[in-house]
NUVEX-24722 format. One record per residue (C-alpha): x, y, z; residue in one letter; residue number from 1. Coordinates in steps of 0.001 Angstrom, whole numbers. Layout:
! NUVEX-24722
<pt x="X" y="Y" z="Z" semar="a" kevex="NUM"/>
...
END
This chain:
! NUVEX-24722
<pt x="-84442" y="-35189" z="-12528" semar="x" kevex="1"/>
<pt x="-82529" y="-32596" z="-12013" semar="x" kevex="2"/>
<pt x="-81961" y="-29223" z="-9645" semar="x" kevex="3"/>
<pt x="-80402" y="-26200" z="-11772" semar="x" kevex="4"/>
<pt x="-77279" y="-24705" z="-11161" semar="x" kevex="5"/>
<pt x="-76508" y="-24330" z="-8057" semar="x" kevex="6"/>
<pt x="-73662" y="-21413" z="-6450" semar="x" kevex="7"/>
<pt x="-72046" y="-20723" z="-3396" semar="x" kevex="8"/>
<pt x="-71442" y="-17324" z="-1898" semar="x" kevex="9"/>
<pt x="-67524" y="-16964" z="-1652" semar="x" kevex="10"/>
<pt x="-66063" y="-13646" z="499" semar="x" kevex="11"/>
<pt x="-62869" y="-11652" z="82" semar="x" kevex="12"/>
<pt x="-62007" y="-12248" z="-3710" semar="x" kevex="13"/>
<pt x="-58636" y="-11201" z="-4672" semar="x" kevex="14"/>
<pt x="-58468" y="-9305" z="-7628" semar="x" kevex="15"/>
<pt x="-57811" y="-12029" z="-9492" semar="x" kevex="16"/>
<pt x="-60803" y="-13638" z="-8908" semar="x" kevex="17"/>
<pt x="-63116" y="-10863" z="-9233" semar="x" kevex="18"/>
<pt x="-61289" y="-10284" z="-12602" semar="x" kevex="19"/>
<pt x="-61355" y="-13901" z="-14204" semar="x" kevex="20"/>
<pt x="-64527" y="-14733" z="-12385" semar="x" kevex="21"/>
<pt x="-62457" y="-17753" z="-10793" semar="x" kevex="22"/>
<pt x="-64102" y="-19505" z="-8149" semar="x" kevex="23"/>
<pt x="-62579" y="-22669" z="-5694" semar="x" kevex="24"/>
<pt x="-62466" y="-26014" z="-7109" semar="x" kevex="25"/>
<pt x="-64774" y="-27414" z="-4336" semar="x" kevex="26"/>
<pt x="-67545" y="-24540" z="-5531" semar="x" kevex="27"/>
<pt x="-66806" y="-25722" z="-9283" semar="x" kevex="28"/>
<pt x="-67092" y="-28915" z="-7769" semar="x" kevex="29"/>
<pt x="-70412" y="-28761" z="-6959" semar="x" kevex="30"/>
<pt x="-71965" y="-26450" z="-9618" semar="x" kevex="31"/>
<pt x="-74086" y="-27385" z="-12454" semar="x" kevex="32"/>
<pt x="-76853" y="-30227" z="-12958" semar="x" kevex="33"/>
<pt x="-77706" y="-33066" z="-11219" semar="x" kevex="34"/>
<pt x="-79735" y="-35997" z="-12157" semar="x" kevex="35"/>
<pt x="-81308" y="-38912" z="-10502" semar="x" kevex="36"/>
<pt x="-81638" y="-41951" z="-12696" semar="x" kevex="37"/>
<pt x="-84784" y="-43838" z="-11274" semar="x" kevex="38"/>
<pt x="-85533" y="-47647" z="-11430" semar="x" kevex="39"/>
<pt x="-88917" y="-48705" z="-10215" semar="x" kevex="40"/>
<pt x="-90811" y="-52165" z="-10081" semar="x" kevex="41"/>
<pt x="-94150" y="-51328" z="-12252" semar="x" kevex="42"/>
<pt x="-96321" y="-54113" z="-10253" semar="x" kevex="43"/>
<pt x="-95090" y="-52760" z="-6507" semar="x" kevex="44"/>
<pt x="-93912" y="-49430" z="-7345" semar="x" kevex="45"/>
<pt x="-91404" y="-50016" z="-5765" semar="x" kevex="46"/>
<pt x="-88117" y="-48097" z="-6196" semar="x" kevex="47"/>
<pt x="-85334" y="-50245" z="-6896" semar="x" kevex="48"/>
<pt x="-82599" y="-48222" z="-7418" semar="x" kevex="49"/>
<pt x="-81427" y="-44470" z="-7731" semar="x" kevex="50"/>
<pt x="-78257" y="-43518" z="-8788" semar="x" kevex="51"/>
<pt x="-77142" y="-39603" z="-9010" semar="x" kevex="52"/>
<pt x="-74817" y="-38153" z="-11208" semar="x" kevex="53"/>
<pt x="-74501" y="-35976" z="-14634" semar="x" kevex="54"/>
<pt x="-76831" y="-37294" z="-17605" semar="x" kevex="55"/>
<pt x="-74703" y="-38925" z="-19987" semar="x" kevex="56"/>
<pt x="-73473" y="-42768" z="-20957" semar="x" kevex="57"/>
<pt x="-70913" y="-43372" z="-18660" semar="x" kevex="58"/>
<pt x="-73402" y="-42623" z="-15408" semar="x" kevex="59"/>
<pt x="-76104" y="-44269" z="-17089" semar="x" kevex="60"/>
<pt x="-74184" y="-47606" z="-17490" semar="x" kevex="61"/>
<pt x="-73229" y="-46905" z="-13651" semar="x" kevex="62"/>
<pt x="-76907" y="-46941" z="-12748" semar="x" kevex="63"/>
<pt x="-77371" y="-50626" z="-14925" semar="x" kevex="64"/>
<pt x="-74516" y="-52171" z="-13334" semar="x" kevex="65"/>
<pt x="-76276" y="-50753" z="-10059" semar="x" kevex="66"/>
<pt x="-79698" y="-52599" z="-10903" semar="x" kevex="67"/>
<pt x="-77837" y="-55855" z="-12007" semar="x" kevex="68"/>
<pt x="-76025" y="-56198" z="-9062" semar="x" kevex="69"/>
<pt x="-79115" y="-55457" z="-6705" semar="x" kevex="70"/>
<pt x="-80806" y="-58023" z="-8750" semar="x" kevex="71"/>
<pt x="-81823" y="-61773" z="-8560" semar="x" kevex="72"/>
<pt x="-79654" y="-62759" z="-11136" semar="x" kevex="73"/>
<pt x="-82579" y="-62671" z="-13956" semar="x" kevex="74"/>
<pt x="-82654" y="-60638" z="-16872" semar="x" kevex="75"/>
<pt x="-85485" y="-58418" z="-16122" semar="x" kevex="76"/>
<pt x="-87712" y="-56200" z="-19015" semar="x" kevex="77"/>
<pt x="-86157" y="-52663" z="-18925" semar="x" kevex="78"/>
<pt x="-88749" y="-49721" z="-20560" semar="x" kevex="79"/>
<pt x="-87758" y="-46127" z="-20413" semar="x" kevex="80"/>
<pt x="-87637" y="-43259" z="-22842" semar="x" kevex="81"/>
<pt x="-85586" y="-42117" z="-25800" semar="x" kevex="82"/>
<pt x="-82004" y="-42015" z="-24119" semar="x" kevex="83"/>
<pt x="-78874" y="-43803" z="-24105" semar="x" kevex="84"/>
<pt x="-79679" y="-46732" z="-22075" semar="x" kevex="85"/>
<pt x="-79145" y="-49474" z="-25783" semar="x" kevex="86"/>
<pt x="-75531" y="-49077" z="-25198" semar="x" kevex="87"/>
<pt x="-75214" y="-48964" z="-21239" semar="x" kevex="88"/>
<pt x="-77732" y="-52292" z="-21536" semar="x" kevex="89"/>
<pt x="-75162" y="-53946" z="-23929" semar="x" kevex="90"/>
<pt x="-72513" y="-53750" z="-21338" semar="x" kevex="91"/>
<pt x="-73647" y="-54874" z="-18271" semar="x" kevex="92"/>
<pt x="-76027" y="-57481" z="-20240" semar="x" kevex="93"/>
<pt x="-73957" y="-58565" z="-23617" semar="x" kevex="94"/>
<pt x="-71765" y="-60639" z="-24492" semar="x" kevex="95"/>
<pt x="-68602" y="-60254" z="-27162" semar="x" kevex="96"/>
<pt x="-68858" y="-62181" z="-30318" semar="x" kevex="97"/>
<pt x="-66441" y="-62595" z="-32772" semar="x" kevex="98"/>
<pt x="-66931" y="-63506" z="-36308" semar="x" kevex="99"/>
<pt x="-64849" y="-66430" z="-37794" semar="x" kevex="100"/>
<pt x="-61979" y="-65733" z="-39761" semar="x" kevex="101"/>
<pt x="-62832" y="-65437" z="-43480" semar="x" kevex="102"/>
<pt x="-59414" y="-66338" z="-44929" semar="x" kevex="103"/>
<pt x="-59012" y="-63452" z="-46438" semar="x" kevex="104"/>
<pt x="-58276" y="-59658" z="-45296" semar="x" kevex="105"/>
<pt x="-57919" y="-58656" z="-41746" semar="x" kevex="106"/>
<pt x="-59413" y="-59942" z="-38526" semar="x" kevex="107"/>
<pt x="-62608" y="-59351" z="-37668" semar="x" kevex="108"/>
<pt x="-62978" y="-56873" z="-34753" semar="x" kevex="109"/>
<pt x="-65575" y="-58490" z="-31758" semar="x" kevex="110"/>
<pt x="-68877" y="-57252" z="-31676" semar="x" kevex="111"/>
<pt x="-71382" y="-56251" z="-28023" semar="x" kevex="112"/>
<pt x="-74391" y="-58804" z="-28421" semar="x" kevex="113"/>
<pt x="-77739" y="-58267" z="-26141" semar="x" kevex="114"/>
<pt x="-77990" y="-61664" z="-23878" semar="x" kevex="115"/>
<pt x="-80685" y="-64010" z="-25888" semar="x" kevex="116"/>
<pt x="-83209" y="-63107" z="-22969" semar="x" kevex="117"/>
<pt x="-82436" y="-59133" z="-22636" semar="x" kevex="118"/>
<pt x="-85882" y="-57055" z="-23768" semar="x" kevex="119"/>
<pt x="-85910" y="-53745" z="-23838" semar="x" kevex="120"/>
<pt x="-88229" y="-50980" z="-25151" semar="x" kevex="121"/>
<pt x="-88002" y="-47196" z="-25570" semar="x" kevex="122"/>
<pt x="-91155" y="-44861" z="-25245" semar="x" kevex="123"/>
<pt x="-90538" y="-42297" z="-27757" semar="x" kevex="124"/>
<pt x="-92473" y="-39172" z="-26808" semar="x" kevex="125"/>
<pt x="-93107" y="-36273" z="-29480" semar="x" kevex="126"/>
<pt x="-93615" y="-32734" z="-28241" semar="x" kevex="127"/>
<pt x="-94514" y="-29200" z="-29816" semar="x" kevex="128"/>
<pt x="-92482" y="-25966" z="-29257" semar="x" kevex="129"/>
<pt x="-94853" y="-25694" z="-26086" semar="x" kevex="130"/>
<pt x="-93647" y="-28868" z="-24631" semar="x" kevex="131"/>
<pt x="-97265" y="-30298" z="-25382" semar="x" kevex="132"/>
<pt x="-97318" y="-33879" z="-26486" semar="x" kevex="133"/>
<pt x="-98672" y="-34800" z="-29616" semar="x" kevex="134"/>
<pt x="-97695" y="-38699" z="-30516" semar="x" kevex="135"/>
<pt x="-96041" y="-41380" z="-28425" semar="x" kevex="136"/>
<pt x="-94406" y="-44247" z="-30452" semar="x" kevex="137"/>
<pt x="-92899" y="-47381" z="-29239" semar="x" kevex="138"/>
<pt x="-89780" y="-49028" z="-30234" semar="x" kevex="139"/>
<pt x="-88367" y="-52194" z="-29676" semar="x" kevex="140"/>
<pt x="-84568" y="-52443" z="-29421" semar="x" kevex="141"/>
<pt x="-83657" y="-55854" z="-27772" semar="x" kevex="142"/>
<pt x="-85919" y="-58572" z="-27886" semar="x" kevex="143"/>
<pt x="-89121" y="-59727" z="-29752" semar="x" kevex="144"/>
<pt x="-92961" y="-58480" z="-29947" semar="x" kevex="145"/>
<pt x="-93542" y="-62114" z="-28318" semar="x" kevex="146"/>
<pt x="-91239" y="-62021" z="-25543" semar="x" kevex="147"/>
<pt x="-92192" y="-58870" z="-24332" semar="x" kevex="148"/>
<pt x="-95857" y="-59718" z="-24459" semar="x" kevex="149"/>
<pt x="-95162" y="-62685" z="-22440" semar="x" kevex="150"/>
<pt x="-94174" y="-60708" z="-19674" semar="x" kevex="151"/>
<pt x="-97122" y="-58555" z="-19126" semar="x" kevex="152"/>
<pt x="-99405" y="-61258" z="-19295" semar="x" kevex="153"/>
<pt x="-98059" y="-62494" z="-15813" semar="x" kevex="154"/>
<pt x="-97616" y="-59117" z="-14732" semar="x" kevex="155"/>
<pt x="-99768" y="-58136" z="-12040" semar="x" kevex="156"/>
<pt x="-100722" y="-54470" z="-12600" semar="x" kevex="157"/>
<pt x="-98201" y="-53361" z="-15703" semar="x" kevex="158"/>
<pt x="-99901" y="-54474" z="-18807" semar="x" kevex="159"/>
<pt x="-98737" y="-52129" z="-21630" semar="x" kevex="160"/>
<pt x="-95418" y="-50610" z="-22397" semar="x" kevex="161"/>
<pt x="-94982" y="-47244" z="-21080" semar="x" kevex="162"/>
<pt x="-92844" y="-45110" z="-18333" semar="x" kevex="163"/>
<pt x="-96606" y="-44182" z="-15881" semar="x" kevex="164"/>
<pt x="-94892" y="-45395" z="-12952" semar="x" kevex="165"/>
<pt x="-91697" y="-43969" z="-12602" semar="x" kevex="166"/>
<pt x="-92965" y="-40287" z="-14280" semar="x" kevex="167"/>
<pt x="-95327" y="-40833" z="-11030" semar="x" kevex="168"/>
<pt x="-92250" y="-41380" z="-8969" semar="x" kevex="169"/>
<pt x="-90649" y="-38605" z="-10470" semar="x" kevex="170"/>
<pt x="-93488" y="-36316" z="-9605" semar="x" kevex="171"/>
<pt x="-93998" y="-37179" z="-6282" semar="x" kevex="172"/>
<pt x="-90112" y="-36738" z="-5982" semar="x" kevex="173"/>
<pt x="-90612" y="-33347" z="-7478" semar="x" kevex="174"/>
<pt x="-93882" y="-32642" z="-5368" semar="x" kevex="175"/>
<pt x="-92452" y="-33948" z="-1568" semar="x" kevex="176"/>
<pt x="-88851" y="-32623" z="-1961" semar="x" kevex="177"/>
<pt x="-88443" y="-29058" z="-3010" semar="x" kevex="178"/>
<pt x="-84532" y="-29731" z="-3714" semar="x" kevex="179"/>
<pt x="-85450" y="-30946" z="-6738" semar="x" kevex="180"/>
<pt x="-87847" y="-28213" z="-8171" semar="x" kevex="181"/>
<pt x="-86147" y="-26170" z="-11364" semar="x" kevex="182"/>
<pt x="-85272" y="-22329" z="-10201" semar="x" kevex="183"/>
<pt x="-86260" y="-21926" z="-7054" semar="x" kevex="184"/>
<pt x="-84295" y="-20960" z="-3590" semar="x" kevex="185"/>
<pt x="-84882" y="-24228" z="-2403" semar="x" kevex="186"/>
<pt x="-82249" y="-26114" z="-4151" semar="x" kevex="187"/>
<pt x="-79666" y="-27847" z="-2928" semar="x" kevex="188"/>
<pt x="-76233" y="-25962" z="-2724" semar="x" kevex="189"/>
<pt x="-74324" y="-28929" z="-2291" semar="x" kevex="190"/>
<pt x="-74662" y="-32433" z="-4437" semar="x" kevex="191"/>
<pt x="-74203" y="-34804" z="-1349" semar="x" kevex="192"/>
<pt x="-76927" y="-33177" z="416" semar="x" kevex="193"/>
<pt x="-79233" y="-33478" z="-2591" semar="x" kevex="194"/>
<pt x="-78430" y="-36929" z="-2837" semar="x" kevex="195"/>
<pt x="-79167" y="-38022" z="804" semar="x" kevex="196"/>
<pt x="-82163" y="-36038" z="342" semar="x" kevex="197"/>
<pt x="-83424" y="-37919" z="-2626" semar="x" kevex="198"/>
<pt x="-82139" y="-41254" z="-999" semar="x" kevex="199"/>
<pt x="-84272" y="-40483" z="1890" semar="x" kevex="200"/>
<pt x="-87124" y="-39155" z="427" semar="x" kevex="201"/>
<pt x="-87184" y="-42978" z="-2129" semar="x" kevex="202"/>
<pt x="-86934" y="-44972" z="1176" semar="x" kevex="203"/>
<pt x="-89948" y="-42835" z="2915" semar="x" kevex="204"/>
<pt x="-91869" y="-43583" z="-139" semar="x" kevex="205"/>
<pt x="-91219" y="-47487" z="-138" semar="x" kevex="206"/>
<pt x="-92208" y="-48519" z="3326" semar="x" kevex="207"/>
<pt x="-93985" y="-45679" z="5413" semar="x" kevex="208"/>
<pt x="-96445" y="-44155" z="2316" semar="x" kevex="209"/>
<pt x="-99200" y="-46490" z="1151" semar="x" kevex="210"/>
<pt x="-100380" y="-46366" z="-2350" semar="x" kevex="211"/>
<pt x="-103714" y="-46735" z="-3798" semar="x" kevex="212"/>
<pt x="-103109" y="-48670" z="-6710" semar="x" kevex="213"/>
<pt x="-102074" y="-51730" z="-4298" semar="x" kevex="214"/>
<pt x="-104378" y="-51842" z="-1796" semar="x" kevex="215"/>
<pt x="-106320" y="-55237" z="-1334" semar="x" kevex="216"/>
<pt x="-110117" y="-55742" z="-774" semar="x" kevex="217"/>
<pt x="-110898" y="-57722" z="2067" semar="x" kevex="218"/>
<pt x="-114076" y="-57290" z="3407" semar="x" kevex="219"/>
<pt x="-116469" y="-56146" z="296" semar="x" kevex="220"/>
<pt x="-119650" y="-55886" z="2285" semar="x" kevex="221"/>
<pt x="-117788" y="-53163" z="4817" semar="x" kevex="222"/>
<pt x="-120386" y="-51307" z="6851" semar="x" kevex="223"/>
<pt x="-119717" y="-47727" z="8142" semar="x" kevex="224"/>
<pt x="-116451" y="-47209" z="9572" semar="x" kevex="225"/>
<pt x="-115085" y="-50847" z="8956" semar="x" kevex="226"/>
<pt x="-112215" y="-51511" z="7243" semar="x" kevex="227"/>
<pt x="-113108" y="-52887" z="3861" semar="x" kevex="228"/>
<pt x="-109031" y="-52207" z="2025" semar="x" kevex="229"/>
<pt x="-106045" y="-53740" z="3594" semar="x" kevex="230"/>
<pt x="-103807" y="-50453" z="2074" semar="x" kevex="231"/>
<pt x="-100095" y="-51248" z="1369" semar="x" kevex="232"/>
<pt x="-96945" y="-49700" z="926" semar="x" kevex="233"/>
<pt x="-94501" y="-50361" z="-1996" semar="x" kevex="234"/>
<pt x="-92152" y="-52723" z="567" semar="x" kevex="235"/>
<pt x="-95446" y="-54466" z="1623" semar="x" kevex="236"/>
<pt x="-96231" y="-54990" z="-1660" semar="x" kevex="237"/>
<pt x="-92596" y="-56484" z="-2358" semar="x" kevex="238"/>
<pt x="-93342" y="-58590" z="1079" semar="x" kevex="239"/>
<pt x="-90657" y="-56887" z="2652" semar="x" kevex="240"/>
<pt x="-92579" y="-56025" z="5704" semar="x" kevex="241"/>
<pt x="-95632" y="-56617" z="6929" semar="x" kevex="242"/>
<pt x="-97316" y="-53235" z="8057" semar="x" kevex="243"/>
<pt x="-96186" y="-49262" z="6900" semar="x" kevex="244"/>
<pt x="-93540" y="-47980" z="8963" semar="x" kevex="245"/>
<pt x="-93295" y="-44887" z="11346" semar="x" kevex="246"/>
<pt x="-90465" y="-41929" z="9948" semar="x" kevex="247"/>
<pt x="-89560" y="-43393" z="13426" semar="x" kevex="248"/>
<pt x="-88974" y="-46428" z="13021" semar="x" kevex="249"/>
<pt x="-87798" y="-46197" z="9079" semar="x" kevex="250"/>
<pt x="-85031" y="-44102" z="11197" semar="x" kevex="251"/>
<pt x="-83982" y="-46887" z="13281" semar="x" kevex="252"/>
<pt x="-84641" y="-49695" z="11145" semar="x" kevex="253"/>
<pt x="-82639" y="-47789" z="8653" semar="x" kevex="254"/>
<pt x="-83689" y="-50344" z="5535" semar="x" kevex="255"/>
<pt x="-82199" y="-50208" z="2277" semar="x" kevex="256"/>
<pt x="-83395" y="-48729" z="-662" semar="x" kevex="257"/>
<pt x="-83730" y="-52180" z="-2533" semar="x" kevex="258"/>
<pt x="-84951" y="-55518" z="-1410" semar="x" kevex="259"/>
END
């Protein structure tokens, strides 16, 4: 995601400035594009992570090392679309391997292996001119066909490859936080205040907003104006807490983005 450029009013130019178009390095700074790289738990929807920064490799393998640490120690499935993530995925979950010495010629240089247990998948989406999409293709780049379709049969709601649930985080990022909507007045001037923003906005969706794809039936034969859905929140569904919280109390519980 991202919110356009961004520019702050400066007064009293010298002539300098009005003449190379100069501004202050804090106002550089703080110009330009800024994205939100989102992990979210497909059978919770859950966000897991967000990490904010320019879209390229180096902040990408920022946002990996991010999920690994905040992690149980498991390799997990990763799915996403057609970006850079192969090579950030390599280093935070390869391993170097060096090829024996031939006898002959010079060393071999070590190669960046995927972990025997790291699966990953890309969702390759093909668009017109018009931004219409016409063919989505899947691609497997670590792993086996097997593998991955071992993990969505135990997966509770998840069962195909594809990116639905954090494009429907994205949008309701987009929709609830008008920061992050392309050319509009509304954008944030400043990256650290589009940041809390966004970190703020991923919390309020985890434990106070309840989502319809994880509510629970408990009493089928509900008459009129009895509750027949227990209705849970992303944290509820993680088991997290027990009940959705208040903006209140999410204030003075403060909880973390991540369980």
């Amino acid at each position: 995601m991202n919110f356009g450029l961004s520019f702050e009013k400066k007064e009293n130019l010298s002539e300098q400035e009005i003449e190379k178009g100069e501004v202050s390095t804090e106002i550089s700074s703080n110009q330009g594009d800024r994205w939100t790289f989102v992990a979210v738990l497909p059978d919770s929807s859950f966000i897991h992570s967000l990490h904010h920064g320019e879209r390229n490799l180096e902040q990408a393998t920022e946002f990996v090392g991010q999920i690994k640490a905040k992690s149980d120690g498991k390799t997990p499935l990763f799915a996403s679309d057609d970006w850079f993530y192969e090579k950030a995925l390599l280093e935070h979950y390869g391993f170097d391997y060096t090829r024996p010495y031939a006898g002959r010629g010079r060393y071999p240089h070590p190669q960046r292996l995927p972990l025997a247990d790291l699966n990953y998948v890309q969702v390759q989406k093909k668009r017109d001119e018009k931004g219409r999409l016409l063919e989505i293709k899947y691609a497997i780049v670590y792993g086996s066909l097997e593998e991955i379709e071992r993990v969505f049969e135990y997966a509770e709601r998840c069962k195909t490859i594809n990116t639905v649930y954090v494009e429907s985080r994205n949008g309701k990022f987009r929709k609830d936080d008008a920061r992050l909507i392309r050319r509009t007045l509304c954008h944030s001037k400043k990256a650290v205040f589009h940041d809390a923003q966004a970190n703020f906005t991923a919390q309020v969706m985890n434990y106070t907003r309840t989502n319809d794809g994880l509510k629970i039936l408990i009493n089928p034969d509900a008459a009129l104006f009895e509750q027949k859905y227990r209705h849970r929140t992303p944290a509820m569904a993680q088991n997290i807490i027990n009940k959705p919280l208040t903006i209140k109390e999410l204030l003075f519980i403060r909880p973390q983005i991540i369980p």
